[in-house]
Phi, psi and omega in degrees: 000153191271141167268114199257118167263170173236129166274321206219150175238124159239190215151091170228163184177184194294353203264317172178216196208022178219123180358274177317311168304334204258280186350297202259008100004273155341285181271033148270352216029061155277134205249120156268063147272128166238127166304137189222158165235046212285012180230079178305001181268337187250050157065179182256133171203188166239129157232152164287057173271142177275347157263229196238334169237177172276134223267155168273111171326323204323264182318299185294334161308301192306323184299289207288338183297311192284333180284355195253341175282337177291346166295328211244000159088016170242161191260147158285163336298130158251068180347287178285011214251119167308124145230175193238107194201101185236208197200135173278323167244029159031235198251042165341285179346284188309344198253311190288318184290317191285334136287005154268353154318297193288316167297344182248344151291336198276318190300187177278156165303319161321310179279345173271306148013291163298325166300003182085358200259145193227325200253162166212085178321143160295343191267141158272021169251080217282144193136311197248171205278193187260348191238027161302328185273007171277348200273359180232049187259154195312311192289336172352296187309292197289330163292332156278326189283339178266017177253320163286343172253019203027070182238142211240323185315201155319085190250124172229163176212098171322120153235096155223083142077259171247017174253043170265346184283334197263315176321296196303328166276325163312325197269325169312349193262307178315239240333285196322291187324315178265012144089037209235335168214117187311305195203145178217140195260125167195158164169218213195158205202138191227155175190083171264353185304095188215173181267018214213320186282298178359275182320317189300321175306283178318290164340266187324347158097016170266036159265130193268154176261328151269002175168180163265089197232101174278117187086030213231155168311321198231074176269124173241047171126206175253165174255108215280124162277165149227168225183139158186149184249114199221117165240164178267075185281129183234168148300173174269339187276337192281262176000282192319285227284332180246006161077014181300151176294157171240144169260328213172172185218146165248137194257013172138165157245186163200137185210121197223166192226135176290324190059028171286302198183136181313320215238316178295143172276161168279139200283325163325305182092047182277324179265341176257023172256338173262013163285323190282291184319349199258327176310295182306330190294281186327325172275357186056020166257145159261197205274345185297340212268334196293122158260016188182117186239126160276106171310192175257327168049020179282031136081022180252155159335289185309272179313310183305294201311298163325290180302329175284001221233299211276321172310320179275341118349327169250350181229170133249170185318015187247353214261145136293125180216114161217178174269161169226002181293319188286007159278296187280332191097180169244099191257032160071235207288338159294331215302305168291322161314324184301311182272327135325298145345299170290340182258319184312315199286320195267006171274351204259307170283347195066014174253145183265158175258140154316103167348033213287144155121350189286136197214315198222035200312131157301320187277126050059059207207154175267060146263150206257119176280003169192144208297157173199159186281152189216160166291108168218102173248001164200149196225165178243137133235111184267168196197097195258144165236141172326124164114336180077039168300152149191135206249146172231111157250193169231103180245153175207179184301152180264000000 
């Protein structure tokens, strides 16, 4: 079977917008959460924003795509270069501004009035052309980054909620595998900061009022981030042949569905230990073998309790494990990439990264509360989603 490595990381988020920079961050523990307000009718909250407003998917695609060729030493056009790149909410933002465009031309003179608005362009994109809303249609985001790295192959663009990130390297890894591609650029890219994502949380009651603390008794839900994870995966034989840095090699996935519930997880957790076991399989390891699990860690009841349950049910107490979401924020469907990103690094460096926000652990698990060197030569990431996704991958030293 061809062995697929990754050459190149881009990696932007609240911490900064350059790897190296976002690590030692990281492992100092440091948190970009902040109360921010960026909707005045919804309040002060903590969010993981990467400005001072909320970011455009647009532009963070365009940051991390130039940032991962340059990492990974390659130029455009690459014709032949796969990509994979997906999202959970895309290009939401733009859909939630042209319906409130459209409610407020429907609307009394008055509400718009209140709303501030005097002008009404015929395009509801104002600026653009009239077929403008076809460029913020979901798949879009991948249809521009292969429009920027010129590429005529093979483009897909992955939804499955926050396990979109470990999809989108499944799938990029099948591509290599089945010779259909040398090398593909994937990962996920998220700017969920919207008055529709906000809300949507809040109604369901996952929203934290002050921070992100994963795995800690007085966890009080998750913290919405933005984000995005973008490598360059190649054969290893494509790398060799062009003298590339290697980060790591991926060693299988495992992707499984509960068929349970929109929101809930199945409380057993049956499908995300055969998500993990289709992992091991596939990687040819057994369990003895994990020196590191980056959880999905997203600080709500539910997922921390589920998830610490399938870990102790599959290891033992000796495996190391955290979230970095008390850092980043949750940043939905980029949230595996992201967290691939961090295990490459802590594959690179020999350092586990850190629980920030771990205070109190509940669980009965060797998490780690501040980063320290460790031995790691092969690790997991998981990634559970709204709907019951649930993504494993397996990475390891090349």
């Amino acid at each position: 079977m061809t062995t697929v490595v990754i050459t190149g990381i881009g990696l932007v988020c609240s911490l900064g917008a350059s790897v190296e920079d976002i690590w030692q961050k990281l492992i100092a523990s440091y948190s970009g959460i902040k109360l921010h307000q960026p909707f005045p009718e919804l309040g002060r909250l903590p969010l993981s924003l990467i400005g001072k407003q909320p970011a455009q998917v647009r532009t963070l695609t365009q940051q991390v795509v130039s940032s991962v060729l340059r990492d990974a030493g390659l130029v455009p056009p690459l014709p032949n270069c796969g990509v994979v790149i997906g999202s959970s909410r895309s290009h939401q933002a733009s859909w939630e501004k042209m319906a409130r465009q459209m409610y407020l031309r429907s609307g009394r003179e008055e509400e718009r009035e209140s709303a501030g608005i005097t002008e009404y362009p015929d395009s509801l994109f104002s600026g653009h052309s009239p077929i403008a809303w076809l460029d913020n249609l979901p798949h879009m985001n991948a249809i521009a980054a292969a429009r920027q790295i010129g590429a005529t192959g093979v483009v897909l663009a992955p939804m499955a909620a926050c396990a979109t990130g470990i999809w989108a390297i499944a799938q990029a890894a099948l591509l290599i595998q089945s010779g259909q591609c040398q090398q593909v650029i994937a990962g996920a890219v998220e700017a969920p900061i919207t008055p529709l994502s906000i809300t949507g949380f809040q109604q369901i009651g996952a929203l934290a009022k002050t921070g992100a603390y994963p795995f800690d008794r007085q966890r009080e839900g998750l913290v919405l981030g933005e984000g995005a994870a973008v490598f360059v995966l190649e054969s290893a034989e494509s790398a060799l042949q062009r003298q590339a840095k290697i980060y790591g090699q991926i060693l299988g996935c495992g992707l499984t569905a509960d068929a349970y519930h929109v929101t809930s997880i199945e409380p057993e957790g049956r499908s995300a230990i055969a998500a993990v076991k289709q992992c091991l399989l596939h990687s040819h390891l057994n369990k003895s073998h994990i020196d590191y699990i980056h959880a999905h860690g997203t600080a709500t009841l539910q997922n921390d309790r589920v998830e610490s349950s399938v870990i102790q049910r599959l290891f033992t107490q000796s495996v190391a494990v955290s979230s970095t979401k008390g850092a980043t924020g949750h940043t939905l469907g980029a949230s595996g990439a992201v967290g691939i990103a961090f295990t490459l690094m802590a594959l690179k460096h020999q350092i586990l990264p850190p629980c920030v926000g771990l205070k109190q652990p509940e669980f009965d698990l060797d998490l780690v509360k501040t980063a320290r060197e460790s031995q790691i030569q092969h690790a997991l990431c998981f990634s559970f989603g709204f709907g019951g996704q649930n993504a494993v991958v397996a990475l390891s030293q090349y």
